[in-house]
C-alpha positions, -999 to 999 in steps of 0.1 A, spaced: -604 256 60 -596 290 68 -608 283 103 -585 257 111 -560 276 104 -569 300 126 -575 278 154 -542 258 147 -523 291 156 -545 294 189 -536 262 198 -499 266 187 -499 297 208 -511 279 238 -487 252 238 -456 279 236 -473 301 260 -475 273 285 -438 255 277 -428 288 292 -445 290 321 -426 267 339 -442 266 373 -474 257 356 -453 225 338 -444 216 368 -474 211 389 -488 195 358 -464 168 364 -455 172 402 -492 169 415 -505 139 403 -471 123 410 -471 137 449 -507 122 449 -497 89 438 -467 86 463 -487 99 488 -521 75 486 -498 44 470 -463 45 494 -468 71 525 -508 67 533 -511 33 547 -548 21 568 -524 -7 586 -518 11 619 -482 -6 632 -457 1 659 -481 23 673 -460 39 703 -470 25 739 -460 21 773 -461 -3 805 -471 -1 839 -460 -29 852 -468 -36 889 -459 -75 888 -420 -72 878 -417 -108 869 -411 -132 843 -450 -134 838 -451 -99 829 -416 -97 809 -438 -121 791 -464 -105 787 -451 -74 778 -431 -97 749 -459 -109 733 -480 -78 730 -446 -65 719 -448 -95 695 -478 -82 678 -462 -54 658 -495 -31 664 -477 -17 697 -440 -9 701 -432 -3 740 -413 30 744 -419 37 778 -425 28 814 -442 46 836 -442 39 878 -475 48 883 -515 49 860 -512 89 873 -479 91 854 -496 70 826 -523 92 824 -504 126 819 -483 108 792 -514 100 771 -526 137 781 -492 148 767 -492 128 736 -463 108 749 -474 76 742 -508 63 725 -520 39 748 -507 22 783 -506 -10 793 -512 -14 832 -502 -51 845 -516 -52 884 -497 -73 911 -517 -102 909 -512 -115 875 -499 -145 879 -529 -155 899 -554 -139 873 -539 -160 848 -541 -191 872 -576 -179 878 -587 -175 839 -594 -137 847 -588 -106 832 -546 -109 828 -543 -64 822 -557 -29 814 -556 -15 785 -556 30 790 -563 41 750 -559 69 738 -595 79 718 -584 113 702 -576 91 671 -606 64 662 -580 44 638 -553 42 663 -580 34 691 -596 5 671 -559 -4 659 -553 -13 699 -589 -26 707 -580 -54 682 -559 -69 707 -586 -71 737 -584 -117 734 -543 -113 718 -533 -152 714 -500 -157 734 -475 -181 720 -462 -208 741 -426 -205 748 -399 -233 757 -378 -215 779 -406 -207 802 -412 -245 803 -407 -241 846 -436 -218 848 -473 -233 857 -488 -249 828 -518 -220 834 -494 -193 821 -489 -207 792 -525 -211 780 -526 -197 742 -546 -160 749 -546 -136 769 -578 -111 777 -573 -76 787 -598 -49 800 -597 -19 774 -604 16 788 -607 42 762 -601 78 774 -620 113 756 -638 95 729 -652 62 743 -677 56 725 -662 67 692 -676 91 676 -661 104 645 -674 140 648 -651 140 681 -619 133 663 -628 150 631 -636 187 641 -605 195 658 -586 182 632 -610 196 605 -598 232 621 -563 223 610 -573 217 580 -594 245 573 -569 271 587 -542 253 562 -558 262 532 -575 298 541 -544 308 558 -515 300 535 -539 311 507 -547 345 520 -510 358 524 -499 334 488 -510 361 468 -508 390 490 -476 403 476 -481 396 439 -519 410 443 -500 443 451 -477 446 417 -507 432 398 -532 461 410 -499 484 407 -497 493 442 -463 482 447 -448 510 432 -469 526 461 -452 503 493 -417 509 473 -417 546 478 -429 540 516 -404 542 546 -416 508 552 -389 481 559 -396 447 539 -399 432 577 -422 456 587 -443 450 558 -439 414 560 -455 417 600 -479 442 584 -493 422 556 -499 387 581 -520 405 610 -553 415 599 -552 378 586 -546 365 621 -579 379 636 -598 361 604 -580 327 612 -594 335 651 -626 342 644 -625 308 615 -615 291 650 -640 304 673 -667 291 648 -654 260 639 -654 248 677 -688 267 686 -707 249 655 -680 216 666 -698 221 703 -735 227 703 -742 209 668 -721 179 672 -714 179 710 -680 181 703 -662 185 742 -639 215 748 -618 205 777 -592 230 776 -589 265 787 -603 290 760 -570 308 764 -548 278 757 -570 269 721 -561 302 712 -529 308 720 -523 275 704 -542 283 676 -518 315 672 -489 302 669 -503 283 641 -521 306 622 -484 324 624 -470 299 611 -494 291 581 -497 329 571 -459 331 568 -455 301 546 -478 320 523 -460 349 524 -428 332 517 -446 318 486 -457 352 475 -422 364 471 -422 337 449 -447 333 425 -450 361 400 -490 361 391 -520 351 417 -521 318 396 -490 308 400 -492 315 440 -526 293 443 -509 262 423 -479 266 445 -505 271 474 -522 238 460 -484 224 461 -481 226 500 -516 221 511 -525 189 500 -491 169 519 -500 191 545 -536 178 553 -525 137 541 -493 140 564 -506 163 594 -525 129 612 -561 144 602 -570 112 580 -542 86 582 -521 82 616 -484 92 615 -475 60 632 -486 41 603 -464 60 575 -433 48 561 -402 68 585 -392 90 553 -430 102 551 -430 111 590 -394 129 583 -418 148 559 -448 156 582 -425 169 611 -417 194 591 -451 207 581 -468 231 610 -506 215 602 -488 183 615 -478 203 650 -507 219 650 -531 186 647 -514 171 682 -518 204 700 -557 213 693 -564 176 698 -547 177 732 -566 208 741 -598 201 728 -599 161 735 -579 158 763 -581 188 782 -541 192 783 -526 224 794 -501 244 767 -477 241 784 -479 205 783 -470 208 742 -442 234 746 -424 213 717 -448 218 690 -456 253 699 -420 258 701 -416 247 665 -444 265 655 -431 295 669 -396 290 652 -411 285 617 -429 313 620 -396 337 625 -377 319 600 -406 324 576 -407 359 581 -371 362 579 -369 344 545 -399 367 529 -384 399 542 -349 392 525 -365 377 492 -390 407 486 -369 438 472 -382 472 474 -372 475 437 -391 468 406 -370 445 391 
């Protein structure tokens, strides 16, 4: 009887000591409510208004027509219009637009003819977009009443196009999943290492150490991320060399561009961790805050579900996580052979995250003991 006793007050003592712990209360409820909005609301397989644009050498009513219907289909949503398939092609390269829809001169006589009405240019970096678009290859066309002048050929009830698939045609998961599988890797190591660097240092008592130092809290904000940015390098140089010769995983890019691109990043990711080591008071509470921001980052950043096919509130969200910037620049590079330049937006925000994180972490860690 005794023993009960004694292991009621245990367990007393471990409800109390965890009622205070308020962080730790918190994730018990927050994470498997973020999971359930995330998998049941934000995460959806049903690719829609995937953005698109037209090439459209006819200019006439056949095409307007055309270009309605496909329009009609709700996979596609026409954003832009290019003059030329070279200007197509660097938009796809940029990550402009998904997928381009080229309509030659001739259409009306291809659809007179029962041929081949238009091309197709997919973007393959993504497999779930790419099959998303290659669903519409024989895309029924509904007859219309106010086209009732036209010949009774172009109003036949489907349409065929060609489909051209660009750096993955045949595929391949292993194509789209390692560069993304870098972002996701980085993610977690990254924000993880600098999560607990700060509160590591007043567990193991040398804070009192970097207190009596000359050291700014900038400085030691700087200090604390850049051995970490060599490991994130060297995490990328063998994620893409495995990537390459064991799963022949293309590298079209300048090595220069992966890793400045990768820099920015790994920036990026080390100062969110930082910022969450000025919060957290014990190495536990850093890795369930860590836990916190990693797993929107890897649902949201595009790895496994395409942005286009989130609710507008859940792409708000992903915008402003770096993994999601960082997913549409190594799969530019890697895939698509695209220059950095070519992504200045993303590496732009990258960059500015990474300042502002430093920023916030400098002015929240006092050189006090307090």
């Amino acid at each position: 009887m005794s023993s009960l006793f004694r292991m009621k007050a245990i367990v007393v003592k471990e409800f109390r000591q965890l009622a205070r712990d308020r962080l730790t209360y918190a994730m018990i409820v927050m994470i498997p409510l973020i999971q359930l909005l995330l998998f049941g609301y934000a995460i959806n397989t049903v690719v829609r208004d995937i953005p698109v644009a037209v090439v459209d050498h006819s200019h006439n009513q056949a095409s307007r027509w055309l270009v309605e219907s496909v329009q009609a289909s709700q996979v596609v949503d026409v954003v832009k219009y290019y003059q030329s398939t070279t200007q197509a092609q660097q938009g796809i390269q940029a990550g402009e637009v998904r997928a381009v829809l080229v309509i030659p001169h001739d259409l009306a006589q291809r659809q007179a003819q029962q041929r081949v009405q238009a091309q197709w240019m997919i973007d393959g970096s993504d497999s779930m977009i790419s099959s998303a678009i290659l669903g519409l290859a024989k895309m029924p066309v509904n007859e219309r009443d106010k086209l009732s002048n036209l010949p009774v050929d172009l109003k036949r009830e489907s349409t065929t196009f060609e489909m051209t698939t660009f750096y993955n045609p045949a595929q391949r998961s292993a194509i789209n999943i390692v560069p993304g599988l870098l972002g996701v890797i980085l993610t977690m190591t990254m924000v993880l290492f600098t999560s607990v660097a700060i509160v590591r240092e007043s567990e193991q008592g040398n804070l009192e150490l970097l207190i009596t130092t000359p050291v700014s809290s900038f400085e030691l904000m700087i200090a604390k991320i850049i051995p970490y940015i060599f490991v994130g390098l060297l995490q990328v140089g063998i994620v893409l060399s495995l990537g390459y010769f064991i799963f022949n995983v293309p590298i079209n890019a300048s090595l220069v561009d992966i890793l400045l691109g990768s820099l920015v990043f790994i920036s990026a990711s080390l100062t969110l961790g930082l910022v969450i080591s000025t919060i957290a008071k014990t190495q536990l509470q850093a890795m369930q805050l860590t836990l916190f921001i990693i797993l929107p980052s890897i649902l949201l950043s595009g790895f496994m579900f395409p942005i286009e096919g989130m609710p507008v509130i859940a792409q708000w969200l992903a915008e402003g996580l770096p993994a999601t910037h960082y997913m549409r620049i190594i799969r530019a590079l890697v895939l698509k052979g695209a220059e950095l330049a070519d992504l200045y937006k993303d590496v732009l925000w990258l960059l500015g995250f990474t300042i502002v994180g430093i920023v916030v972490a400098a002015f929240r860690f006092k050189k006090t003991l307090d």
